[in-house]
C-alpha positions in Angstrom: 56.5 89.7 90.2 58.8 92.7 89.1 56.3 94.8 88.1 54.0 94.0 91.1 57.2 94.8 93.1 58.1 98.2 91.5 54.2 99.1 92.0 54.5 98.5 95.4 57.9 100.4 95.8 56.1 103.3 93.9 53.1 103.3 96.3 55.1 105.6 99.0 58.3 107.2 97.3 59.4 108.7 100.6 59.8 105.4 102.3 61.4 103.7 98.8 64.1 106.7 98.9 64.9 106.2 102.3 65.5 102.2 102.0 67.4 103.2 98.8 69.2 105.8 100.8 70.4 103.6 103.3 71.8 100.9 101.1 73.3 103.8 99.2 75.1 105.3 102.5 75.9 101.7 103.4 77.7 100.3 100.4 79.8 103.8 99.8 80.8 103.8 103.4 82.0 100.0 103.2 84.2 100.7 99.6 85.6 104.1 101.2 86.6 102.3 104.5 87.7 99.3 102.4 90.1 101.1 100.0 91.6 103.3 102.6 92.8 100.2 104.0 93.5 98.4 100.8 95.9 101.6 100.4 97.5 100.9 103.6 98.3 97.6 103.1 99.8 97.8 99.7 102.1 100.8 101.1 102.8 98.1 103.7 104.3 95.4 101.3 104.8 98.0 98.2 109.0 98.0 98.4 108.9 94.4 98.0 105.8 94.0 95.7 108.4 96.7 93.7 110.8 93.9 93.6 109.4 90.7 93.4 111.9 89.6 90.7 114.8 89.0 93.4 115.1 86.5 96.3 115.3 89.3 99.5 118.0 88.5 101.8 117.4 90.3 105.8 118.1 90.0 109.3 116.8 86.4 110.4 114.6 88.3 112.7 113.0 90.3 110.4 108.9 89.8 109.7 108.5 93.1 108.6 110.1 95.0 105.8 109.2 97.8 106.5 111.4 97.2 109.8 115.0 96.2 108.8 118.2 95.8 111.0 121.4 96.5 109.4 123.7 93.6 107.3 127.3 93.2 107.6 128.7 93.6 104.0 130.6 90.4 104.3 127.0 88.5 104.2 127.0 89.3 100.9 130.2 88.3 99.8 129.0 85.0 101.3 125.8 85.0 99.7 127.6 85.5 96.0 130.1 82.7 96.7 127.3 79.9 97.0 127.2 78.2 93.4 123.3 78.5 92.7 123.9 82.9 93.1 124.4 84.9 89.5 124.5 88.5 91.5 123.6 89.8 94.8 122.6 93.8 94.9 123.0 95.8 98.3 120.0 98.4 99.2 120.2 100.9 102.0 117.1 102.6 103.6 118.0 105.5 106.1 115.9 108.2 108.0 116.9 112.0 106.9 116.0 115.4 107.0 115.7 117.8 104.5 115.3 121.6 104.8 114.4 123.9 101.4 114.8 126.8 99.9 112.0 128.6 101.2 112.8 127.7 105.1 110.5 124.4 105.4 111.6 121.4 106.9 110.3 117.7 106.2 111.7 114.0 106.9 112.0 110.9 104.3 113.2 107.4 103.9 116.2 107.3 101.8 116.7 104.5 99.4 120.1 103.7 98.0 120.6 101.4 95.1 123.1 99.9 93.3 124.2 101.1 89.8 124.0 100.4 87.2 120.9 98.2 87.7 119.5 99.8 90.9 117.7 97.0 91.9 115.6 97.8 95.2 114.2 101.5 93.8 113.4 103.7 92.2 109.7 102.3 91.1 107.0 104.4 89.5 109.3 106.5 87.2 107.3 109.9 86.1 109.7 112.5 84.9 112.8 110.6 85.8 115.0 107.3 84.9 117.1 105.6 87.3 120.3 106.4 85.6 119.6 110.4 86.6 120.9 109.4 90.3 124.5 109.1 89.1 124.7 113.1 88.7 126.6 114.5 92.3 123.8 115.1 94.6 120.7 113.9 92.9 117.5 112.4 94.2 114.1 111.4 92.8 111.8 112.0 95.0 108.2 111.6 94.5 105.4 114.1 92.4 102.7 113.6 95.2 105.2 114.8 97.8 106.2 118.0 96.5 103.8 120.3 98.6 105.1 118.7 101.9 108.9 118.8 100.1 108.8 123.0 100.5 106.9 122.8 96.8 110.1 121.3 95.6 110.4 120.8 91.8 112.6 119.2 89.6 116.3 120.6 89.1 115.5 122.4 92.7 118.7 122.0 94.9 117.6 121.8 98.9 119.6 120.3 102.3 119.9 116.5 103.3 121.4 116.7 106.9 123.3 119.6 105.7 124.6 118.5 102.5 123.7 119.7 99.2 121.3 118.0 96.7 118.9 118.8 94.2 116.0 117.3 93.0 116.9 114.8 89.5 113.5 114.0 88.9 110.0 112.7 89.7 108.3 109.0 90.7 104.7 109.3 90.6 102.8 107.0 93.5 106.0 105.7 95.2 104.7 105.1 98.9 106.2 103.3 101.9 103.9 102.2 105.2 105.6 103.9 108.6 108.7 105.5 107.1 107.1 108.7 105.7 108.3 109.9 102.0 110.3 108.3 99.7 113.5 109.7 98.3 115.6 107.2 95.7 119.7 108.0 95.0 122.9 105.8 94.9 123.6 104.1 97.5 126.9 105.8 98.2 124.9 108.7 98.5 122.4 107.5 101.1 125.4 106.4 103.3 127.0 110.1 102.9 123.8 111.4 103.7 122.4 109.5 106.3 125.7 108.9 107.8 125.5 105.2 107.2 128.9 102.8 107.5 130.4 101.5 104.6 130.1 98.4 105.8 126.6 98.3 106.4 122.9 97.8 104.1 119.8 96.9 105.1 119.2 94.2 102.7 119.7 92.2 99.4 118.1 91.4 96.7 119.7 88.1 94.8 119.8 86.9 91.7 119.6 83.3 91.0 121.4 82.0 88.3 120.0 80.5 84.9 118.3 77.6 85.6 118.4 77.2 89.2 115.3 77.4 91.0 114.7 80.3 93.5 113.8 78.0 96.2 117.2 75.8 96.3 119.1 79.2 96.3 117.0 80.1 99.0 117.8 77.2 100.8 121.3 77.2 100.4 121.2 80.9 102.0 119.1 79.6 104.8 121.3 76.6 105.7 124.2 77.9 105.2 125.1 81.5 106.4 124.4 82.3 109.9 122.4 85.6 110.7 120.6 86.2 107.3 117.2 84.8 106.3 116.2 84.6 102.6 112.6 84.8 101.7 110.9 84.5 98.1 109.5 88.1 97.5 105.6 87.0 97.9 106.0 85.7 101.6 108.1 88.0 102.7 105.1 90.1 101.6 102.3 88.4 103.1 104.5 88.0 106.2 104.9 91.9 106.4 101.7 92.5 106.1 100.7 90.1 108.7 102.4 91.1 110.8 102.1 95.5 110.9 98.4 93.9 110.9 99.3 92.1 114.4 100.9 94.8 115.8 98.5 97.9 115.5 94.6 98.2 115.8 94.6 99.2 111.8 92.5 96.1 110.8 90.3 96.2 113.7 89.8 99.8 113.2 88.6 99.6 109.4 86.9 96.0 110.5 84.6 97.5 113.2 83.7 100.8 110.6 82.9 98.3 107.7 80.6 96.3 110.4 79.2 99.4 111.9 78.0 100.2 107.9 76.7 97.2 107.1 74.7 97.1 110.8 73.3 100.6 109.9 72.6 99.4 106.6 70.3 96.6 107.9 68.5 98.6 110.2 67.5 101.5 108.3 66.1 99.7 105.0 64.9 97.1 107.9 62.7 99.7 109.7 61.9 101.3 106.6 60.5 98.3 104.7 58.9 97.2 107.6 57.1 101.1 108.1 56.1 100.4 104.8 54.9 97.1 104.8 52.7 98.4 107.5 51.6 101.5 105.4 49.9 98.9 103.1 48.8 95.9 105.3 45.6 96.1 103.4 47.0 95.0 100.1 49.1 92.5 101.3 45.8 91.3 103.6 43.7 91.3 100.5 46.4 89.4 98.5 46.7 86.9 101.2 42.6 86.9 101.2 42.4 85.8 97.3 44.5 82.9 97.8 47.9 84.2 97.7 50.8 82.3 100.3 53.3 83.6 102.5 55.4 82.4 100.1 54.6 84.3 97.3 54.4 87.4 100.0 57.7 87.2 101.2 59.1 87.0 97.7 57.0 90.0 96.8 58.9 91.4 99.6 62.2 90.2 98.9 61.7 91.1 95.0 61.7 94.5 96.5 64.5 94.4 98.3 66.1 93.0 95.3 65.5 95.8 93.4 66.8 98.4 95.5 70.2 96.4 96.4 70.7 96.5 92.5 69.8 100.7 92.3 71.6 100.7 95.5 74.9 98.8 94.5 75.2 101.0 91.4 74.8 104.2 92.9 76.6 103.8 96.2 79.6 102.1 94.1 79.7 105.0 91.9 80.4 107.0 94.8 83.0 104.8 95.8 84.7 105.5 92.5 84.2 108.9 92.6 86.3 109.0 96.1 88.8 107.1 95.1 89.8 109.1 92.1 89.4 112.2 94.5 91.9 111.1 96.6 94.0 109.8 94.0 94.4 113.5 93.2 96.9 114.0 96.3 98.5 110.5 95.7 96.5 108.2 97.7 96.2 105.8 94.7 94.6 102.2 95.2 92.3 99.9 93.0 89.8 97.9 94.1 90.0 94.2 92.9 87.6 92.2 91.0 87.0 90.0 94.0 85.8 93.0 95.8 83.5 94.4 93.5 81.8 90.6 94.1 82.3 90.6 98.1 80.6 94.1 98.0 77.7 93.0 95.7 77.4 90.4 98.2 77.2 92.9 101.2 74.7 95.0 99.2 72.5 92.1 98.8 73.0 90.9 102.3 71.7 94.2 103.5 69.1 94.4 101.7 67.2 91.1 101.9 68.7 90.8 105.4 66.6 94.1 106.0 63.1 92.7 104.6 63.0 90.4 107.2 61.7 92.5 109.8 58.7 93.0 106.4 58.4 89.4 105.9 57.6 88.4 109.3 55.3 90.9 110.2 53.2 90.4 107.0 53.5 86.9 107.0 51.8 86.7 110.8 49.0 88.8 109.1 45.5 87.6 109.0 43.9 88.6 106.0 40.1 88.5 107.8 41.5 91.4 110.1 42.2 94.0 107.5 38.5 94.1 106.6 37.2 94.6 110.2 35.8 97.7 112.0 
């Protein structure tokens, strides 16, 4: 059947290019489309996916981390008196503006952390460790962001809302959803900065102690301090995606792209097949004339199909991978998961015998008696 198949797909190597071409144009445009946005969501959850080892203590309005309302200090002085707690660490995150040495101008979050753990940031260490953010005046911001930081380098001093800093070093991927760059320091220092009040963060991250269970600590938060709502890290992640999902037209954006590929897709290697099937109505009437059934026909067809959703898969996903790593050059860095690789496999395949159809029926209506007349 295969080599039949590939004898037919050899018959007319225009057509077989352009049914290969679309599945090719299909499958790149659905990974492209389909990593962009698997970028975006995992800037969307990445502070917390950066610190899933802590219980996260916010605002009890809060579904969005990337959206946090201020805490009153005192929270978490109540938060480290209930028995199950070990340690609770305060992180800030503040809007500022920074101006450089050669006259440029750019905005960042600002992340403050507690020494001498720092939990809450910094993440993605390159050149730098989190104990150079004790220095007066340091920061780590991030390598990708250096062109839009003036071309700022490390050991480069610059202006935070008109105070001094310098740069202490370099994280290497560390991205945020909605709040622009990412700069990491103390979290004295990104209340000075940002002109934050001493008795003010914008969340915790808890500790429970040795054998107590995260969720009876989370619990205890829940039930007993007013104002504050403690999540396990993984909710609070799918929560935050969820919801930046619910408020903005990203996901039906990248949805309707994905579905506009896979439509053109099916079309193209749809009318193509079918032009081709056309092309050679004689062989498949004299196949059907010496005794062979639709059924072996349409799997003719679909063998076909088969083999150029295979060609198809491999090149167009090459592509794929080739994009990715291009953009991974200016720090748009994602990886696809293995259940993707599948679901696009699936897509290609879908295409592709979802295509023949147009083939099948035609040929199938076919009688054989009228290729041989006139």
């Amino acid at each position: 059947m295969f080599r039949i198949a590939f004898k037919f797909i050899r018959y007319d190597v225009a057509k077989s290019l352009g049914a290969l071409a679309g599945i090719v144009i299909s499958v790149f445009l659905v990974g492209q489309q389909a990593g962009i946005f698997i970028f975006l969501t995992d800037a969307m959850r990445s502070i917390v996916d950066n610190n899933k080892g802590y219980i996260w203590v916010t605002d009890e309005t809060t579904t969005n981390a990337n959206q946090l309302s201020p805490l009153d200090v005192r929270k978490g002085y109540e938060i480290g008196s209930l028995p199950g707690v070990e340690r609770v660490y305060p992180v800030v995150i503040a809007g500022a503006g920074a101006k450089f040495a050669n006259g440029t101008t750019s905005g960042f979050s600002l992340i403050g952390s507690e020494a001498p753990a720092f939990a809450g940031g910094p993440w993605r260490l390159y050149t730098a460790k989190p104990a150079d953010m004790i220095p007066e005046g340091a920061l780590i911001t991030d390598f990708y962001d250096a062109k839009a930081l003036g071309g700022l380098k490390p050991g480069d001093y610059f202006e935070v809302n008109g105070k001094k800093v310098y740069n202490a070093g370099l994280t290497r991927g560390a991205r945020s959803f909605g709040g622009g760059l990412l700069a990491f320091t103390t979290i004295e220092r990104a209340r000075y900065l940002a002109n934050i009040p001493t008795n003010k963060v914008s969340f915790y991250l808890v500790k429970p102690k040795t054998g107590v269970l995260e969720a009876t600590v989370i619990q205890q938060i829940n039930q007993s301090i007013t104002g504050v709502r403690a999540w396990n890290a993984d909710d609070l992640s799918q929560v935050t995606v969820k919801t930046v999902l619910a408020t903005n037209g990203i996901a039906a954006s990248f949805g309707s792209l994905i579905g506009f590929a896979v439509i053109s897709g099916l079309v193209i290697i749809g009318l193509t097949l079918y032009s081709a099937a056309i092309d050679r109505i004689k062989d498949y009437g004299t196949l059907k004339a010496i005794g062979a059934t639709n059924g072996y026909v349409s799997r003719l067809i679909l063998t076909q199909a088969l083999l150029f959703a295979v060609v198809g898969y491999v090149v167009g996903r090459g592509l794929a991978e080739a994009f990715r790593l291009g953009i991974a050059q200016s720090g748009t860095l994602f990886f696809f998961p293995i259940w993707f690789e599948y679901a696009l496999f699936v897509i290609t395949l879908v295409i592709s015998l979802g295509g023949s159809v147009f083939a099948i029926r035609r040929i199938n209506s076919l009688e054989p008696a009228t290729v041989f007349r006139g």
